[in-house]
N, C-alpha and C positions, 0 to 999 in steps of 0.2 A: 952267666950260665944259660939263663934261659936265650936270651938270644943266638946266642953260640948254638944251642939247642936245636930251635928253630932253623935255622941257617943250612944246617949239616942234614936235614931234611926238605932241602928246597923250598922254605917259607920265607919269604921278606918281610924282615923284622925293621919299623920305624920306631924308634926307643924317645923318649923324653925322662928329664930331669925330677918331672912333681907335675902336677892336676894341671897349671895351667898352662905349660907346653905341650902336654898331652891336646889338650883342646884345641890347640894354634896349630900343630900338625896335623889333627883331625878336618879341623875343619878346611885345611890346607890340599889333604891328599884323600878326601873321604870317596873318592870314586876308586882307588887304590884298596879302601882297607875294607877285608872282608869281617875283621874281628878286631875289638879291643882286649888287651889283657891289663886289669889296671889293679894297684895294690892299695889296697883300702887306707893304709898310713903311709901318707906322703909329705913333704912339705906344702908350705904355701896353697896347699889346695888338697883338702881330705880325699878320702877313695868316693867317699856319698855324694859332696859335689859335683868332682870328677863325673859320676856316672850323670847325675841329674842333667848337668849343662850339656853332657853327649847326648843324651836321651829327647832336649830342646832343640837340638841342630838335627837328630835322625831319630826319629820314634823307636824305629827299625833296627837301630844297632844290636850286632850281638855284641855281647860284654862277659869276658869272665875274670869275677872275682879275686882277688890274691890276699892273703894275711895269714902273719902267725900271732898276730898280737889281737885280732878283732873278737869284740866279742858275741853272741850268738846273738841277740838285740841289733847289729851293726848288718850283721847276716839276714837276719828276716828284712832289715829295713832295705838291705841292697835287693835281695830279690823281689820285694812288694814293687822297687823301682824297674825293675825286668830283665835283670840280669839274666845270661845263660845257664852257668854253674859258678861253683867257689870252690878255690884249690887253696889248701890250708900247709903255709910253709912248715917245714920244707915237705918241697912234693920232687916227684923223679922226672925223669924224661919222660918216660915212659906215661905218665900219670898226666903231662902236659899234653901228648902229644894226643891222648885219646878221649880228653876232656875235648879239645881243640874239636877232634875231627868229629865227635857227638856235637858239638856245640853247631859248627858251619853246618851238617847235616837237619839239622833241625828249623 
């Protein structure tokens, strides 16, 4: 849904499977990616790592948060790491879409 989302508003959306695809297409297309959207519970690679190892390849990344499962402890620690925002599933288009544009604007 969210990609579809994205999509249907002119965004190019590169999706992975869990934390460390995420990181092998990052670091693959990162002159490409203005934003990460990554979800806190993944396999094979949590949302905290995920962000950590992005954060080693580009200090600079934006990054926004995903979960409905995380808890407020996972929250403070993803933002201490410098995330941009955190969208708490489920959330709407609508909700994606103005996080996003807060988030790039900033």
């Amino acid at each position: 849904m969210t990609k579809t989302s994205l999509e249907s508003h002119n965004y190019k959306a590169i999706t992975a499977s869990d934390g460390i695809e995420a990181i092998a297409l990052y670091a693959e297309h990162r002159d490409e990616i203005s934003l990460v959207l990554t979800d806190m519970v993944m396999p094979s690679m949590d949302g905290i790592t995920t962000i950590r190892t992005l954060r080693k390849i580009n200090p600079d990344v934006k990054i926004i948060a995903v979960s409905g499962l995380t808890s407020q402890d996972k929250v403070n620690t993803a933002y201490d790491m410098g995330i941009k925002a955190f969208l708490s599933k489920p959330y709407t288009a609508s909700q994606l879409l103005q996080t996003i544009s807060t988030v790039k604007n900033s």
